[in-house]
DRENKOLKE-279887 format. One record per residue: x, y negated, z negated of N, C-alpha, C in turn. Coordinates in pm, whole numbers, plus 32768, in hexadecimal, padded with zeros to 4 digits. Atoms other than C-alpha are relative to their C-alpha. Example, Ala and Ser with C-alpha at 12.3 -4.5 7.8 and 13.67 -1.06 7.14 Angstrom:
80598077800084CE81C27CF4805A7F888000
7FAE807780068557806A7D367FB37F937FB7
# end
This chain:
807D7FE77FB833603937922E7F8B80047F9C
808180108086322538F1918A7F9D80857FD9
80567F698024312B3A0D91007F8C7FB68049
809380217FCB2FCB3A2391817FB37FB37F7D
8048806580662F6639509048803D7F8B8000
7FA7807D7FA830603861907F7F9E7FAF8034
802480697F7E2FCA380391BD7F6C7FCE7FF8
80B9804A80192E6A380A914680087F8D7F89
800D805A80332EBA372F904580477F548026
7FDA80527FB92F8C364F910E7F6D7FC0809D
80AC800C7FBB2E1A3658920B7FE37F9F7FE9
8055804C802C2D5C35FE911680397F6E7FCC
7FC3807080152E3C34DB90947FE47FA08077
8011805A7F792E1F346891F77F717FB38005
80AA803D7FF82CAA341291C57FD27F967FC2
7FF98080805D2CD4333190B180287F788003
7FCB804A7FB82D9E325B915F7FA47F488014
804B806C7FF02D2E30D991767FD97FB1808E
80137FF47F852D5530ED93047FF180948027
800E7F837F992D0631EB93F08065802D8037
7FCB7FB67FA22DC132EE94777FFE80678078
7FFD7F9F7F922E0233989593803880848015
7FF57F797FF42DD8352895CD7FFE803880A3
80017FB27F7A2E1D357C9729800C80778044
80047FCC7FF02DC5367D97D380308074807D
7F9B7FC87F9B2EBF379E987B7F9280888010
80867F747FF32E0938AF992E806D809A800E
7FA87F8480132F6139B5992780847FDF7FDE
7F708009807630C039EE984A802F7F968054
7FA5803D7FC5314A394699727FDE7F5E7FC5
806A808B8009305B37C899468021800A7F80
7FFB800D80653083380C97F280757FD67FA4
7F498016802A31F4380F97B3803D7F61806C
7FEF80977FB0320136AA98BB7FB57FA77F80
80848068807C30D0361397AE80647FF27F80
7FF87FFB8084318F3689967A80877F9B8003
7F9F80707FFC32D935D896E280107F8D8010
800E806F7FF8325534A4972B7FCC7FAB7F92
80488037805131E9343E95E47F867FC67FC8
80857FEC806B309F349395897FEA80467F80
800E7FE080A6303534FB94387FAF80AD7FFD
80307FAD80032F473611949E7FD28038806E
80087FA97F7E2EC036E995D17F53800C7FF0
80667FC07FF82D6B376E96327FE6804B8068
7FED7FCE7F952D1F384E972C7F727FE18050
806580197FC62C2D384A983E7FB980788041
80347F807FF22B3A393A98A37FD67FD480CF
8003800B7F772B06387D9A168086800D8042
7F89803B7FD12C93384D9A3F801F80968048
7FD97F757FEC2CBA39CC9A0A7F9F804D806C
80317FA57FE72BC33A4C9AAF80007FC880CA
7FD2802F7F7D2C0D39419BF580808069802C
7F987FA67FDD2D4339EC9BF7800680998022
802A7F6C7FDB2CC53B489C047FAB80318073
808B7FE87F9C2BCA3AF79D2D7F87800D7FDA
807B7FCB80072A9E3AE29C717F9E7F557FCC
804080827FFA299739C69C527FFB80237F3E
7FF9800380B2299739399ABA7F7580107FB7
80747FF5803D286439D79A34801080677F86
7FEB7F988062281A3AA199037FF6808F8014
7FE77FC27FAF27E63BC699DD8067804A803D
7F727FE07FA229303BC59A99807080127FAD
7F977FD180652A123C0099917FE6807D7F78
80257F9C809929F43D29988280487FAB7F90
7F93803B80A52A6E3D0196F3807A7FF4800E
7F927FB57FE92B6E3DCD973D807F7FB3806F
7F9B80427F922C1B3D08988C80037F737FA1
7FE18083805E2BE23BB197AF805F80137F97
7F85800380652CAE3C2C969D8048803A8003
7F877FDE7FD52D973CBC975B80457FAF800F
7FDF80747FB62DD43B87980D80367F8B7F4C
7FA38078809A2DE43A9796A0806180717FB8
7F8F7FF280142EC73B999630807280078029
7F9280267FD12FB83B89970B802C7F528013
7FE08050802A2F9B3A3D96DD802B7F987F7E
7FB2800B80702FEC3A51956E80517FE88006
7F727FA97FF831123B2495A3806A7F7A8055
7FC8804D7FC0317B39F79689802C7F807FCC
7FD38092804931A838D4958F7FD4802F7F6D
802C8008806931A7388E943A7FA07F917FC7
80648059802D30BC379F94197F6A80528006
80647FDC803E2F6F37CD93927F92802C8088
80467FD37F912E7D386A94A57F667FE27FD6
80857FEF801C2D0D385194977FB6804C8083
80417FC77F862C2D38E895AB7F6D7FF07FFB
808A7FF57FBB2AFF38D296847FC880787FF5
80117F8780032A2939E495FD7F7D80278025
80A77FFE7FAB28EF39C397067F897FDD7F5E
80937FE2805E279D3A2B9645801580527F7A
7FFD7F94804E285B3B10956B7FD2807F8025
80087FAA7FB0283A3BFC96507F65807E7FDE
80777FA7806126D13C8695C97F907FBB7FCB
80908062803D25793BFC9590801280047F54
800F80258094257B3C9A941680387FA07FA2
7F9E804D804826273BE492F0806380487FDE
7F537FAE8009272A3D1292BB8022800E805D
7FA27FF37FD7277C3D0B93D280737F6F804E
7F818067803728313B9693AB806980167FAE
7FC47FEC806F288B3C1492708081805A8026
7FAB7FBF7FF729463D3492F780717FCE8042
7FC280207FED29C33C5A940D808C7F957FBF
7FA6804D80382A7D3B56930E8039805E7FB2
7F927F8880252B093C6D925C8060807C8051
7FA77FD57F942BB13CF293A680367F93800E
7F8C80427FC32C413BC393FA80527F977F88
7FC1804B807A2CBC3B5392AB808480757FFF
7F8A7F9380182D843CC8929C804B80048054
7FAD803C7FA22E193C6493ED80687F7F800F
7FBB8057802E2EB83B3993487FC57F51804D
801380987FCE2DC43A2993E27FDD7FAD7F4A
8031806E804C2D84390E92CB7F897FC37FEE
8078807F7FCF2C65387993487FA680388063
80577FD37FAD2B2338E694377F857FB68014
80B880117FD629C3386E94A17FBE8048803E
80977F5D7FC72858390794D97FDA7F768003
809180897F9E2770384C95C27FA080277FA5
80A47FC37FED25FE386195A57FD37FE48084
80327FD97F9C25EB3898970B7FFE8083801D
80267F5F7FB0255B39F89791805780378041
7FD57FA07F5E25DC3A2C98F27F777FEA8050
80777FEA7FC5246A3A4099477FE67F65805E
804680867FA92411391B9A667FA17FD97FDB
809D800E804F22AC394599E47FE47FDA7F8E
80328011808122B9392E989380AE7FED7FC1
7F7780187FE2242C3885988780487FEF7F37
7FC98014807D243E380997077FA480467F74
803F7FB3807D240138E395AD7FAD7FB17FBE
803B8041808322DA389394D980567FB47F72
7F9980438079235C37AE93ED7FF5806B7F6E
7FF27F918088232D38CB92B3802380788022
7FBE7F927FC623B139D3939B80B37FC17FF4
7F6A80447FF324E838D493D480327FCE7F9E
7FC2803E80722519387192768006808E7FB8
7F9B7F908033252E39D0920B8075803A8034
7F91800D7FB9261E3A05931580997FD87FB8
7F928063801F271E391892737FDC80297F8B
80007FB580D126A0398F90DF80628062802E
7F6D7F8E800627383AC7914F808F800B8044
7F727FEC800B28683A7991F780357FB77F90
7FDF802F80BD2889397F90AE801980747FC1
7FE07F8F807F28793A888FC6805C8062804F
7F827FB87FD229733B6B90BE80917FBA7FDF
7F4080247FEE2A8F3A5890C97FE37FA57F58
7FF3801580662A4839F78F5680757FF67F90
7F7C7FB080512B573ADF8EAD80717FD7805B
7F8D7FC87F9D2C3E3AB68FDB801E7F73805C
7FC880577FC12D2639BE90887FFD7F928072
805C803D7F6F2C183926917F7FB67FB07FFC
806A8099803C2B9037E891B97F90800A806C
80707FD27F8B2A3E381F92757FC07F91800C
8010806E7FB229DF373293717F558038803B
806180077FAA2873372593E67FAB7FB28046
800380497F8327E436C695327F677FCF7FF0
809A80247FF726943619956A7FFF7FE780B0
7F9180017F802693366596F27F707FC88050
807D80357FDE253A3593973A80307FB2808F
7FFA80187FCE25DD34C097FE803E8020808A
7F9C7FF77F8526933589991C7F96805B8016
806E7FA37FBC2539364E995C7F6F7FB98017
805F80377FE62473351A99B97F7C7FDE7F8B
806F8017803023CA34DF987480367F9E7FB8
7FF380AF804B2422335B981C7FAF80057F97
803E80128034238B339696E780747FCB7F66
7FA3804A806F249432A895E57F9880247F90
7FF67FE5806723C032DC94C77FD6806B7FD6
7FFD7F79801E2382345094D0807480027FF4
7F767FFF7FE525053443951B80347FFA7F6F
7FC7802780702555339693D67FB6806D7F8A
80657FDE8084243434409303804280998002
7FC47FB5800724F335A5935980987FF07FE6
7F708030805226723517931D7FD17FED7F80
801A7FEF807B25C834CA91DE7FC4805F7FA8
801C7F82802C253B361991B8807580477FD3
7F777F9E7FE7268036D0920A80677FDB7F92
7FE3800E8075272935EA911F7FDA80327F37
80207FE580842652364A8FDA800980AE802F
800B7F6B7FBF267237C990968090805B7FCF
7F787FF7801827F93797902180567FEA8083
7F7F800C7FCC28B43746915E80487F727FDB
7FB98076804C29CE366A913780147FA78072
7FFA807F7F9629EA35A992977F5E80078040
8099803F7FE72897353F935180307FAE80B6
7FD2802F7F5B28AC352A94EE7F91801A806B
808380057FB12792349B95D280587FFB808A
7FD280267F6A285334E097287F7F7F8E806D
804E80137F9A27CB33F198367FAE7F947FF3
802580938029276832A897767FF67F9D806A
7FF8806E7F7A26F531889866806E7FA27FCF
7F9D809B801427CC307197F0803A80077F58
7FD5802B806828802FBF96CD7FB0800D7F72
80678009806727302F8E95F77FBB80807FDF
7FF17FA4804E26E630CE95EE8031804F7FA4
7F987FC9805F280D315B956F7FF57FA57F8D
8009803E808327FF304794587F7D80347FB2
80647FE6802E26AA3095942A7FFB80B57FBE
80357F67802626E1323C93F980927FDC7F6B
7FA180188047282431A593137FCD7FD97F96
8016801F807B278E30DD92337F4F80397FCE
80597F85803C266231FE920D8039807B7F9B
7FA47F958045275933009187806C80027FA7
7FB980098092282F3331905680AE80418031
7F547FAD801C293B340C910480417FD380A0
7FA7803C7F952A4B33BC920D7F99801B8089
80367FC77F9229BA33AD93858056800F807D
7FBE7FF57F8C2A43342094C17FDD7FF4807C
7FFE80347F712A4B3376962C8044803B8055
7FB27FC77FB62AA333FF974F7FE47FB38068
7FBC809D7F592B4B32F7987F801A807C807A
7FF17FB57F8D2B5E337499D07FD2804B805E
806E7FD07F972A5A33F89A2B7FCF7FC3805E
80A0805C7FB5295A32F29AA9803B7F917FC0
7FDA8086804A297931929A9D7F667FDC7FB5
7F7280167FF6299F30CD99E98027801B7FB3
7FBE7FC880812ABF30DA991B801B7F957FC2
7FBD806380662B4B30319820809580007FB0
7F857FE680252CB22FE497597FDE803B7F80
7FFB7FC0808F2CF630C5962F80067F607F99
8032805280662CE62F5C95717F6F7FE1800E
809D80377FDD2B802F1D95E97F9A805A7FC9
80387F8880512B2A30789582801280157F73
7FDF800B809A2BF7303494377F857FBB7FC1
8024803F80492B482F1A93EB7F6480318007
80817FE17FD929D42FC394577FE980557F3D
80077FBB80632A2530B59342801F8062800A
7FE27F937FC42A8131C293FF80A7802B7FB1
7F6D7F9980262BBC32BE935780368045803E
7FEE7FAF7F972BE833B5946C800A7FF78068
802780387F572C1B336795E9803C808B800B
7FB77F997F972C4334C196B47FC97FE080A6
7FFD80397F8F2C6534C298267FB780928075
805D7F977FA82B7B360F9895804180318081
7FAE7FED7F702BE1367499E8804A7F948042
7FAB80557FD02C4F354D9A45807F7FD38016
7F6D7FCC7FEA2DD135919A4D800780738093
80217FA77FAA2D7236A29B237FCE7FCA8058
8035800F7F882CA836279C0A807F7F868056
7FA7806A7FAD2D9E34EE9C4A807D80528045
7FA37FC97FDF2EA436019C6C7FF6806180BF
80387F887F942DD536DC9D7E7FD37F768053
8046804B7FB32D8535649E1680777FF2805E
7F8E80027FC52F0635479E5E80338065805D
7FDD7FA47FE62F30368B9EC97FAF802480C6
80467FFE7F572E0D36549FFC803F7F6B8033
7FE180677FAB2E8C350DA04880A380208063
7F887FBA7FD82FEF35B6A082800D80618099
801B7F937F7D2F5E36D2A1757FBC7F8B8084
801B80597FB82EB135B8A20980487FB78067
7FAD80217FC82FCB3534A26F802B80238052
7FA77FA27FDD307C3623A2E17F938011809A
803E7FC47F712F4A369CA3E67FEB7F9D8058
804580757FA22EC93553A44C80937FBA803F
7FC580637FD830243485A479806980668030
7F767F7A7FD8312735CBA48980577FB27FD8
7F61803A807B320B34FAA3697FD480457F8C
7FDA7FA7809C328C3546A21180337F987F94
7FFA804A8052326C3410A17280137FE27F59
80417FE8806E31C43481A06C805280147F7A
7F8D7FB980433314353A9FD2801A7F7F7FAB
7FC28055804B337A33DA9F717FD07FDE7F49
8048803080AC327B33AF9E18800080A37FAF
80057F60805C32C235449DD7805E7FF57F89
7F967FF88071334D359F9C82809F804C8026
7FC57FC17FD7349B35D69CB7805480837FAB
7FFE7F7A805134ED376D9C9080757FED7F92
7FA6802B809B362A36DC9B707F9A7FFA7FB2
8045801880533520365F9ABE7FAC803D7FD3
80697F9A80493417376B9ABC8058807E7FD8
7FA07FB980653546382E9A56801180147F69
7FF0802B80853573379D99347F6480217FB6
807A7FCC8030340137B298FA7FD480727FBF
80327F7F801333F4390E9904806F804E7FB8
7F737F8C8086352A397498087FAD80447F9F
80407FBC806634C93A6D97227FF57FDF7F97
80148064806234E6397B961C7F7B7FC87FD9
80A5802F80033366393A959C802E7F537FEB
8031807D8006335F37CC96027F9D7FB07F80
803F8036808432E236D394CF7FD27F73802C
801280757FEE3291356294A780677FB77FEE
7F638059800C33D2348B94D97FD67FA97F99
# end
């Protein structure tokens, strides 16, 4: 079983990589221990997957520190592969209190985390760019000493502000700020992503599934892209199956549905106490 350095250095190895990989994202031990056996390399968690599952809409708001890193630790504890996590705003306008957050979820055994520079606020949705680049200095200098590769968000585009070269000109902040991945959720197309790729020095990360369109992890390879995670999007396809099922059931009064279910042998096996790895 690997140590928590291990896995961060097995992570970060992942970044270097001359294609892209894929970090998919399980929103509880259960999703997590199905992901880890199927031969992926690494995990991430989701802060919409978990918090769908709990009944609550995915805002920075609706989840505390505390229920988020409850939730990625039990999804540690659930595989040995390398974890990273969705870590909102850093739960805290100041810069300690990023700082504090990456030093909670590094001692919980995650690997890996990101801090937006989105608020919460509708009104005033994204951080001054020298509010949001100290942001990311200080969780830098938190996961410095310590086993964590810090991922930060540029979240312009999922709050209506199409602004690509503010977009890039903060990934390139955040980069000289010390983080080590660089993630504009919410890119219009192909040419963007090439375009925030070949702006930046350090790996970048895409996320498929959301919104079209998408693209193949070679299309994204070849863009420049190192990272593909899949945000809620596991989740939501899971909760899409789950109404089409009831659907069934009320509108036609069959049980069709049973036929594409996992069958309970198999999520057996899933769920052995055995921390599931990468075959």
């Amino acid at each position: 079983m690997p140590d928590q350095t291990e896995k961060y250095e097995q992570f970060k190895a992942l970044h270097q990589g001359e294609s892209a990989f894929v970090m998919p994202n399980p929103w509880d031990a259960g999703t997590a221990r199905i992901l880890s056996s199927m031969g992926f390399a690494a995990l991430a968690t989701t802060s919409a997957g978990y918090a769908f599952s709990a009944g609550r809409r995915d805002s920075s708001a609706a989840l505390s520190r505390q229920e988020l890193l409850a939730n990625a630790g039990e999804i540690v504890a659930a595989t040995d592969l390398p974890v990273s996590a969705d870590l909102e705003d850093g739960f805290g306008a100041p810069p300690e209190a990023c700082a504090e957050t990456i030093r909670m979820a590094c001692d919980i055994g995650l690997v890996g985390g990101s801090i937006e520079d989105a608020t919460g606020d509708p009104d005033n949705p994204i951080y001054e760019m020298d509010t949001a680049v100290d942001r990311v200095r200080a969780a830098a200098e938190a996961a410095r000493d310590l086993p964590f590769l810090l991922t930060a968000r540029a979240e312009n585009h999922l709050w209506d502000r199409p602004d690509l070269d503010d977009t890039i000109q903060r990934l390139v902040a955040f980069a000289e700020a010390g983080a080590d991945v660089l993630y504009a959720p919410g890119l219009p197309n192909i040419d963007a992503i090439k375009a925030v790729c070949r702006a930046v020095d350090k790996p970048v990360n895409v996320v498929m599934g959301l919104q079209a369109p998408t693209y193949s992890v070679q299309e994204l390879s070849e863009a420049g892209v190192r990272r593909i995670s899949v945000g809620g999007s596991f989740a939501r396809a899971a909760l899409g199956a789950l109404r089409r099922a009831a659907d069934e059931v009320l509108t036609t009064g069959t049980f069709t549905y049973a036929a594409d279910a996992m069958p309970g042998e198999a999520i057996a096996r899933f769920m052995s106490q055995e921390k599931p790895t990468r075959r």
